[in-house]
N, CA, C and O atoms as a DFTB+ gen file, in Angstrom:
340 C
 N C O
     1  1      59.460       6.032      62.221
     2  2      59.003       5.615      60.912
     3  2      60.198       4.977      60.197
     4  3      61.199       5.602      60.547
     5  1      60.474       4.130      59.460
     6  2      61.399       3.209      58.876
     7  2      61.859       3.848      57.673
     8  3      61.236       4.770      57.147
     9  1      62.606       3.524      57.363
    10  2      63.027       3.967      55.650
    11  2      62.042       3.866      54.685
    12  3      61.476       4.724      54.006
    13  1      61.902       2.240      54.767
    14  2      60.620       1.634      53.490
    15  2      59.467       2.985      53.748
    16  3      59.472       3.982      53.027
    17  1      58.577       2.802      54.826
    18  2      57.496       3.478      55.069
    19  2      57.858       5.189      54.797
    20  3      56.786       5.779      54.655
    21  1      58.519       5.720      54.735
    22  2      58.736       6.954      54.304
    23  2      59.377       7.277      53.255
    24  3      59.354       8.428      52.818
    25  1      60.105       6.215      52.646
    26  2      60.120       6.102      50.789
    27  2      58.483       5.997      50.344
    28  3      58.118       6.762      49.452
    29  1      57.558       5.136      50.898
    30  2      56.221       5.086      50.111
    31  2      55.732       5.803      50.479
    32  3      54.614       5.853      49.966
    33  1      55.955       6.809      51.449
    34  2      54.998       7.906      51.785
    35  2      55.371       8.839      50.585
    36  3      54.506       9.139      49.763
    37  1      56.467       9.232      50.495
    38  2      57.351      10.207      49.673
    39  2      56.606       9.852      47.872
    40  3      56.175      10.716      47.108
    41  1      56.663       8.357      47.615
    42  2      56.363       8.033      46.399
    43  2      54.907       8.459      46.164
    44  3      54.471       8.946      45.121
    45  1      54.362       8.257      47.055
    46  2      52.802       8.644      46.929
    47  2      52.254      10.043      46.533
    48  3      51.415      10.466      45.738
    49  1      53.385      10.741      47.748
    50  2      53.263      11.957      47.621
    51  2      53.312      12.380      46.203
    52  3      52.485      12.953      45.493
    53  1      54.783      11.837      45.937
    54  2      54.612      12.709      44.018
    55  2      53.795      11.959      43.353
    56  3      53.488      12.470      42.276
    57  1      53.184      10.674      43.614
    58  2      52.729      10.381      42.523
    59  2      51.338      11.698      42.030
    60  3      50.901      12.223      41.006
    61  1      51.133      11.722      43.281
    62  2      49.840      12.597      44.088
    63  2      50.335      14.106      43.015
    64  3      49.726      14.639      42.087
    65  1      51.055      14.282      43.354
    66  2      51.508      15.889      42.879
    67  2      51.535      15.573      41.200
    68  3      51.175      16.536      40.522
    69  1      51.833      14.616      40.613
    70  2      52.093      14.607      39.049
    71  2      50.349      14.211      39.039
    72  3      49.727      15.171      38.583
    73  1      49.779      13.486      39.280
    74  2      48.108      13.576      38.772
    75  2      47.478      15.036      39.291
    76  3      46.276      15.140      39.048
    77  1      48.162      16.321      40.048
    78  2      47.195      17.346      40.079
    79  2      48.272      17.971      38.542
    80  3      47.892      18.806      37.721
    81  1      49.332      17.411      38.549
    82  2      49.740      18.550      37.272
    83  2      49.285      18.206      35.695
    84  3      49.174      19.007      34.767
    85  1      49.053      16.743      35.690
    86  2      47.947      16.108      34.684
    87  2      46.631      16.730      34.655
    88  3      46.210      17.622      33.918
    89  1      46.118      16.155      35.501
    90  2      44.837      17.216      35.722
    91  2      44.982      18.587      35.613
    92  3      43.789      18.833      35.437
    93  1      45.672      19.981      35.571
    94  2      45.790      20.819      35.408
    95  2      46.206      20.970      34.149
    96  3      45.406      21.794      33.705
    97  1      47.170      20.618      33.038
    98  2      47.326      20.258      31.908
    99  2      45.902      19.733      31.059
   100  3      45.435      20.323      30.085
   101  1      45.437      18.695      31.572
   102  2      44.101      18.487      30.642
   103  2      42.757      19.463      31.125
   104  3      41.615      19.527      30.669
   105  1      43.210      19.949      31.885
   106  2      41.982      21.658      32.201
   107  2      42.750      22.223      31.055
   108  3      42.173      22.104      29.974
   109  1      43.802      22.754      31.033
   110  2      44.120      23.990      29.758
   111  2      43.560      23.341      28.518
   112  3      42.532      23.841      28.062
   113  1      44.108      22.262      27.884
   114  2      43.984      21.892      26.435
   115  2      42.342      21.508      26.583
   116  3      41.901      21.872      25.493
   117  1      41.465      21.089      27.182
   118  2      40.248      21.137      27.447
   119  2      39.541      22.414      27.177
   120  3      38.682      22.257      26.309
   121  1      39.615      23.588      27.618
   122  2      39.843      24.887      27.980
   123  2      40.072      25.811      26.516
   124  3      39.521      26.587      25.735
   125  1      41.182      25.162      26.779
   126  2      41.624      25.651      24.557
   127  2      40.574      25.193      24.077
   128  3      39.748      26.106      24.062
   129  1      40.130      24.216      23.650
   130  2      39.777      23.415      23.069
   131  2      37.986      23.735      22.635
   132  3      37.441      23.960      21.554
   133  1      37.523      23.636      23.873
   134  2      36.392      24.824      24.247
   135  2      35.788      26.572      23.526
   136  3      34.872      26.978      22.811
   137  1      36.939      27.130      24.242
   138  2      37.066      28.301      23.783
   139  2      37.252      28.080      21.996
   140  3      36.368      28.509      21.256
   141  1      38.266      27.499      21.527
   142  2      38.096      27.380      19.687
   143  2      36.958      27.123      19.184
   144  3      36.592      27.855      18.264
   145  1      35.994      25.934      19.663
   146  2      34.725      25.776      19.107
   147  2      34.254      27.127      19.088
   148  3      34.300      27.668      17.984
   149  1      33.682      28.002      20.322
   150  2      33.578      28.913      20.760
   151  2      33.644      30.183      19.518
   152  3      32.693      30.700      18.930
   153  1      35.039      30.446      19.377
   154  2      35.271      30.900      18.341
   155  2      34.423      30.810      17.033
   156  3      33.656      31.570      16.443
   157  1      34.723      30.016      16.912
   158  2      34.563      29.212      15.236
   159  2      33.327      29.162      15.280
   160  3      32.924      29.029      14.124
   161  1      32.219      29.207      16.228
   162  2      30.844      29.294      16.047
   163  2      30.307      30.292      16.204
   164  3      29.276      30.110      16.851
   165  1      30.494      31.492      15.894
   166  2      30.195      32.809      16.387
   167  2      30.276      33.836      17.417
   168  3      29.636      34.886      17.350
   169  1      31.223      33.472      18.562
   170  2      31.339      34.315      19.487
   171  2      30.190      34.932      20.190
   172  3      30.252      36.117      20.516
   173  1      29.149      34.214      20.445
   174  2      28.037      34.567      21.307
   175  2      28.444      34.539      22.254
   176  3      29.661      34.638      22.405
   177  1      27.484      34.373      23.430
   178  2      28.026      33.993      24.905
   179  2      28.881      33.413      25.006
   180  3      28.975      32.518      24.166
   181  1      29.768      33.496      25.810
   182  2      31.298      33.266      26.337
   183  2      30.797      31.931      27.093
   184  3      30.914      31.916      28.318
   185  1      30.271      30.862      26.468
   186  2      29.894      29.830      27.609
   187  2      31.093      28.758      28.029
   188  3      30.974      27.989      28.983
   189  1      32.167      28.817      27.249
   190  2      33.233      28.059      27.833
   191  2      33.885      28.505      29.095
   192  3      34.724      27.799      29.656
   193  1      33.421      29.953      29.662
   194  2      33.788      29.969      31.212
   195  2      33.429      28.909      31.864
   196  3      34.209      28.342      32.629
   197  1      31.705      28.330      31.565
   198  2      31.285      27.439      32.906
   199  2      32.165      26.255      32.863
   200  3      32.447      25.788      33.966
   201  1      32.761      25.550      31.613
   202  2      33.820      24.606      31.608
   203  2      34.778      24.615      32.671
   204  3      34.907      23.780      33.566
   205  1      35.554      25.854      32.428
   206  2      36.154      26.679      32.766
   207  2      36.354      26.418      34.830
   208  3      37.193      25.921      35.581
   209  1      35.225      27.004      34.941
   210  2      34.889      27.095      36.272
   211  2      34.678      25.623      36.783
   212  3      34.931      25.327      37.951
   213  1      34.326      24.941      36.102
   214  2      34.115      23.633      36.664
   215  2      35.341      23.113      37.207
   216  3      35.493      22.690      38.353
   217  1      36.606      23.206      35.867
   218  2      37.728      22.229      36.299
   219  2      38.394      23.187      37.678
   220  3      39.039      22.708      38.611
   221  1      38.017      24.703      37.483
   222  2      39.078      25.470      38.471
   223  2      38.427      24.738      39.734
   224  3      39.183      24.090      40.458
   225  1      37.067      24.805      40.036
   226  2      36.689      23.982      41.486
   227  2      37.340      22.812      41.505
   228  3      37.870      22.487      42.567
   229  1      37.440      21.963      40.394
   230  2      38.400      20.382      40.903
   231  2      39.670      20.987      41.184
   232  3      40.287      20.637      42.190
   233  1      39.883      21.392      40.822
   234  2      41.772      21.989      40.839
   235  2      41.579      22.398      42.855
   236  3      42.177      21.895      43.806
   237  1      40.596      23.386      42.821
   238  2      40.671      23.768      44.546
   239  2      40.582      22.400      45.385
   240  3      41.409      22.038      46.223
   241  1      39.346      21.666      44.975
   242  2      39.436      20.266      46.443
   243  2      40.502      19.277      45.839
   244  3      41.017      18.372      46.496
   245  1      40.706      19.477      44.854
   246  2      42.137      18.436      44.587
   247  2      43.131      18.808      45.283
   248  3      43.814      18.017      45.934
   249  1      43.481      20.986      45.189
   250  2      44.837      20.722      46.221
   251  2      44.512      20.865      47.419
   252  3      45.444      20.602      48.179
   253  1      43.423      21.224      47.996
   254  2      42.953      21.222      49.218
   255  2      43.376      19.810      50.163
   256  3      44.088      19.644      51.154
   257  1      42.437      18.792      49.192
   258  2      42.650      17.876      49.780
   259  2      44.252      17.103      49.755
   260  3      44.514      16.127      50.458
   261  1      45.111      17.670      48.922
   262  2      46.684      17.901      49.358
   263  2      47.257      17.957      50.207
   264  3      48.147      17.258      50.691
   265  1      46.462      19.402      50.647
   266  2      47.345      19.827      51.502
   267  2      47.045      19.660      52.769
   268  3      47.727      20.260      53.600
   269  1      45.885      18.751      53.227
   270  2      45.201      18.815      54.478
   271  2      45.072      17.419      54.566
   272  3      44.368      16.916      55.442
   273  1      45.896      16.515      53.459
   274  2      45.815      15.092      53.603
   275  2      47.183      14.497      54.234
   276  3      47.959      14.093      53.369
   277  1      47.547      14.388      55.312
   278  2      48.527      14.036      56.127
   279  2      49.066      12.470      56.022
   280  3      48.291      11.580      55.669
   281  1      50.261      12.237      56.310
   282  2      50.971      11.210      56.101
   283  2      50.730      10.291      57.229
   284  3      51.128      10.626      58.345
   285  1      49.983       8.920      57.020
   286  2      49.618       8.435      58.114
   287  2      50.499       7.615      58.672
   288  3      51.198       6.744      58.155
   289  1      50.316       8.310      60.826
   290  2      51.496       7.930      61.487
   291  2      51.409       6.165      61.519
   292  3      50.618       5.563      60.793
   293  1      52.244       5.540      62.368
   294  2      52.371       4.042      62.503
   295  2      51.342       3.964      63.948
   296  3      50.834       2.852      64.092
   297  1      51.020       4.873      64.897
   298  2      50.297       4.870      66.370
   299  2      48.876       4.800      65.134
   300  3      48.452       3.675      64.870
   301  1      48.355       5.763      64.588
   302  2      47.372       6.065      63.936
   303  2      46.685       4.560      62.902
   304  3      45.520       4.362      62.557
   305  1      48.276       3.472      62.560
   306  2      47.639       2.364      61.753
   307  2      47.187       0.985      62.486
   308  3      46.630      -0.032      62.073
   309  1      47.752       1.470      63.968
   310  2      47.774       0.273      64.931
   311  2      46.674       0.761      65.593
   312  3      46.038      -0.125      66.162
   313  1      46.378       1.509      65.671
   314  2      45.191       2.487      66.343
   315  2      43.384       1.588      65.604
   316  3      42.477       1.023      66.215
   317  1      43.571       1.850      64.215
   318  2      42.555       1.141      62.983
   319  2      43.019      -0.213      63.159
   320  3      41.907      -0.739      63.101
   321  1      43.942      -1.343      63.358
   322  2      43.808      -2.580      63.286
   323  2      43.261      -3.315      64.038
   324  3      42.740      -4.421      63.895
   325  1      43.515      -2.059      65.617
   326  2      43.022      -2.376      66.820
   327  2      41.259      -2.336      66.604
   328  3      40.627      -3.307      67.018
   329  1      40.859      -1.715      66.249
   330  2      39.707      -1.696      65.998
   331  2      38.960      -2.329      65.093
   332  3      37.736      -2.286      65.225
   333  1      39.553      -3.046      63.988
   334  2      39.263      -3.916      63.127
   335  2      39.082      -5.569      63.613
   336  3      38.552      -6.489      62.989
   337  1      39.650      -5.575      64.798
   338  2      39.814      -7.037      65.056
   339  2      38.969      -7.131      66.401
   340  3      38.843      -8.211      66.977
């Protein structure tokens, strides 16, 4: 693998890692945000869990798909061109 090609693998990577920590950041203040209405309207049912639960499932296939998303080899891109043409 070359320098270039494993600097942009590397760049990707974090870019990858700073949009799950964005996304995890706008789950909390979302979350807050939720829960205060919540508050402030009488404290009935606790319905800002299902919010709640929603973003925690994106949060799982977001790092899932992290961590099970592999750096693609150079055999693997010649492999797809071959087949494209």
């Amino acid at each position: 693998m070359s320098d270039d090609s494993a600097r942009q693998q590397a760049i990707h990577r974090l870019h990858q890692r700073r949009g799950f920590v964005n996304y995890i950041i706008g789950a909390i203040v979302v979350s807050l945000f939720m829960v205060l209405i919540w508050f402030l309207s009488g404290r009935g049912y606790f319905w800002p869990v299902w919010v709640m639960g929603g973003f925690l499932i994106g949060a799982i296939f977001y790092g899932v798909n992290q961590m099970m998303n592999k750096p693609l080899t150079e055999d693997q891109i010649q492999r797809e061109m071959q087949k494209g043409s």
